[in-house]
C-alpha positions as YAML, in Angstrom:
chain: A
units: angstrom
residues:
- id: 1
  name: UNK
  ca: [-22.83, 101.08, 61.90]
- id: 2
  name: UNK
  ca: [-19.76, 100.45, 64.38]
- id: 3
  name: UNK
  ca: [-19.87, 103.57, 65.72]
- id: 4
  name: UNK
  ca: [-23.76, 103.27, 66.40]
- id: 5
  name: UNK
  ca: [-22.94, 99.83, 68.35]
- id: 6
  name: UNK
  ca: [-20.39, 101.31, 70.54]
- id: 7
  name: UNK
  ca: [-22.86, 103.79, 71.67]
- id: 8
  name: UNK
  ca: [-25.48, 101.35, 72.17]
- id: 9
  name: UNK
  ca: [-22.78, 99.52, 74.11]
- id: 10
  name: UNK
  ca: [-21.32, 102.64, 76.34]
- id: 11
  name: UNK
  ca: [-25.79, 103.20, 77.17]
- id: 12
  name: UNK
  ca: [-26.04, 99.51, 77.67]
- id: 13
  name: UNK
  ca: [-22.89, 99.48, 80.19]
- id: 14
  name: UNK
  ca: [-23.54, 102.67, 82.20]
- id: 15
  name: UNK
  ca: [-27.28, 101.44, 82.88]
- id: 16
  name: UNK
  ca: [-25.54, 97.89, 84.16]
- id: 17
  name: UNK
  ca: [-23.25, 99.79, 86.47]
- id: 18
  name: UNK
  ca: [-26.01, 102.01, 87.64]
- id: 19
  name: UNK
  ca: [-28.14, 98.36, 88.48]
- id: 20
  name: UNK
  ca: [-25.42, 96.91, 90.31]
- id: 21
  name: UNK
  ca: [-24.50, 99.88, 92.03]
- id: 22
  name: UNK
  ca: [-28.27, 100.49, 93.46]
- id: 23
  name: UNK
  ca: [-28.59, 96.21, 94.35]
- id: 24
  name: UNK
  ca: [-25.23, 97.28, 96.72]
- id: 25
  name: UNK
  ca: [-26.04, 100.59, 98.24]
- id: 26
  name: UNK
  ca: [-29.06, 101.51, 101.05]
- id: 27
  name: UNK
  ca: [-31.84, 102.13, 98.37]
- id: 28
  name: UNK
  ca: [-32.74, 98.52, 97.89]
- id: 29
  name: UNK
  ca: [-33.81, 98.48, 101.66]
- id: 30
  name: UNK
  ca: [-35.75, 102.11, 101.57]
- id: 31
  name: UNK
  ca: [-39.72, 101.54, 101.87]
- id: 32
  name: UNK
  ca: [-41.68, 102.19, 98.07]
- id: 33
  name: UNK
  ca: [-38.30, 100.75, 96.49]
- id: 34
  name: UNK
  ca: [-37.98, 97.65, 94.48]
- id: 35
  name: UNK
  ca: [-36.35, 95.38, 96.91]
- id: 36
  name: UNK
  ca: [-35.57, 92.50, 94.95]
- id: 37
  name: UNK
  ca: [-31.66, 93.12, 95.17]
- id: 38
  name: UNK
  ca: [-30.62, 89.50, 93.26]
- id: 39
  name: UNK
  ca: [-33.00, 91.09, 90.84]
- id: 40
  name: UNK
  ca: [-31.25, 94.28, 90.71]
- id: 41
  name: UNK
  ca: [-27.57, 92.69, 90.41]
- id: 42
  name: UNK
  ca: [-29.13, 90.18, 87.69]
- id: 43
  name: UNK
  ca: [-30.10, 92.80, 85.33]
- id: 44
  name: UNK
  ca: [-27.00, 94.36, 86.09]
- id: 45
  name: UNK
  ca: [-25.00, 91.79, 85.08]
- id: 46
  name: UNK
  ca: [-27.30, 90.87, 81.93]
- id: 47
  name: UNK
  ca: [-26.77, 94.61, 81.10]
- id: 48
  name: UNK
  ca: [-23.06, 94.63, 80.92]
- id: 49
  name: UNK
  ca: [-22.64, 90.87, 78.84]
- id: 50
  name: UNK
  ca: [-25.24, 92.99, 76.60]
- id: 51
  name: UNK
  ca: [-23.11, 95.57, 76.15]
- id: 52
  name: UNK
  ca: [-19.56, 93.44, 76.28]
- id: 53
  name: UNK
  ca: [-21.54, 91.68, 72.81]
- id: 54
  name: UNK
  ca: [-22.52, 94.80, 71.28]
- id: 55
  name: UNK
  ca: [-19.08, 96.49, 71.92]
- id: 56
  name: UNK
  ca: [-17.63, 93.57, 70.40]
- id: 57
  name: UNK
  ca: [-20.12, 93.46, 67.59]
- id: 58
  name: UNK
  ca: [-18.42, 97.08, 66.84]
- id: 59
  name: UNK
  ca: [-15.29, 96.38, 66.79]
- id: 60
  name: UNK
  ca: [-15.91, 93.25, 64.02]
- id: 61
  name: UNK
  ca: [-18.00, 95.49, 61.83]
- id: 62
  name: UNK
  ca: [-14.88, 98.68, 61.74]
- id: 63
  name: UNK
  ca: [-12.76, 95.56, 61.01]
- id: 64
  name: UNK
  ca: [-14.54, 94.88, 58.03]
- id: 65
  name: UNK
  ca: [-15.75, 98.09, 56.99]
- id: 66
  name: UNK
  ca: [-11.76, 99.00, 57.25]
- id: 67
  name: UNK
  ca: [-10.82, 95.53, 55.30]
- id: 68
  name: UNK
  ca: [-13.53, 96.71, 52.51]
- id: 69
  name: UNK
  ca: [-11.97, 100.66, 52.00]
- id: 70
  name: UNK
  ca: [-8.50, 99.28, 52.06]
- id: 71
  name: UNK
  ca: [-9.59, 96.73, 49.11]
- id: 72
  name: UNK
  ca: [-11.69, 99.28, 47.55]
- id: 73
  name: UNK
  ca: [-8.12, 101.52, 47.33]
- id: 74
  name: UNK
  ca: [-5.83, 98.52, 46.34]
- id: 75
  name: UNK
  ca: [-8.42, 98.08, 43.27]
- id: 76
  name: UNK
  ca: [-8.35, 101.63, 42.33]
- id: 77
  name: UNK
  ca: [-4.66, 102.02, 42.12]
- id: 78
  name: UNK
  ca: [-4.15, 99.22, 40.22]
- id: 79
  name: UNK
  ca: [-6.60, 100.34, 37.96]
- id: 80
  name: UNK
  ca: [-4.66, 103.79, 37.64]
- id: 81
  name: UNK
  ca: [-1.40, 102.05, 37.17]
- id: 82
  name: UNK
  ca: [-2.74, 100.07, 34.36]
- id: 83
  name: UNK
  ca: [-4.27, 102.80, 33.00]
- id: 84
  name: UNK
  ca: [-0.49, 104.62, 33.24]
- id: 85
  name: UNK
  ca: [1.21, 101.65, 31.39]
- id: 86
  name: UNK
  ca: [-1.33, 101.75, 28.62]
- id: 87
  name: UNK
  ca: [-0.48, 105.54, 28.19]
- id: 88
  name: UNK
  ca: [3.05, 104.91, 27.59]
...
């Protein structure tokens, strides 16, 4: 799922630096265009917090899903070194 999020995130950024950089260039103030360039910089903005959440919402969930194979591993060799001492 992490790896999922980051992508989400990395789609979510580039599409917030694409909004701010059109509300700062010349296309804002071509005819036909949306001209709202607060607008523009707003969803911009938005955009990138969006993707600064889900970015961090990544890195969380590999914490965890790392924490839960690294548990998974510390139960299965003591399981094999019990099973060893009941051998002998």
């Amino acid at each position: 799922m992490g790896r999922n999020l980051y992508i989400l995130a990395a789609t979510l950024g580039g599409l917030g630096l694409l909004s701010l950089a059109i509300s700062f260039s010349g296309l804002v103030h071509t005819v036909g265009s949306p001209s709202d360039a607060p607008m523009w910089r707003m969803m911009g903005i938005g955009l990138i917090l969006f993707a600064l959440m889900s970015a961090l919402g990544a890195t969380v969930s590999s914490l965890f899903e790392q924490a839960d194979r690294r548990a998974a591993d510390q139960r299965q060799r003591e399981r094999t070194e019990r099973r060893q001492r009941r051998a002998r």
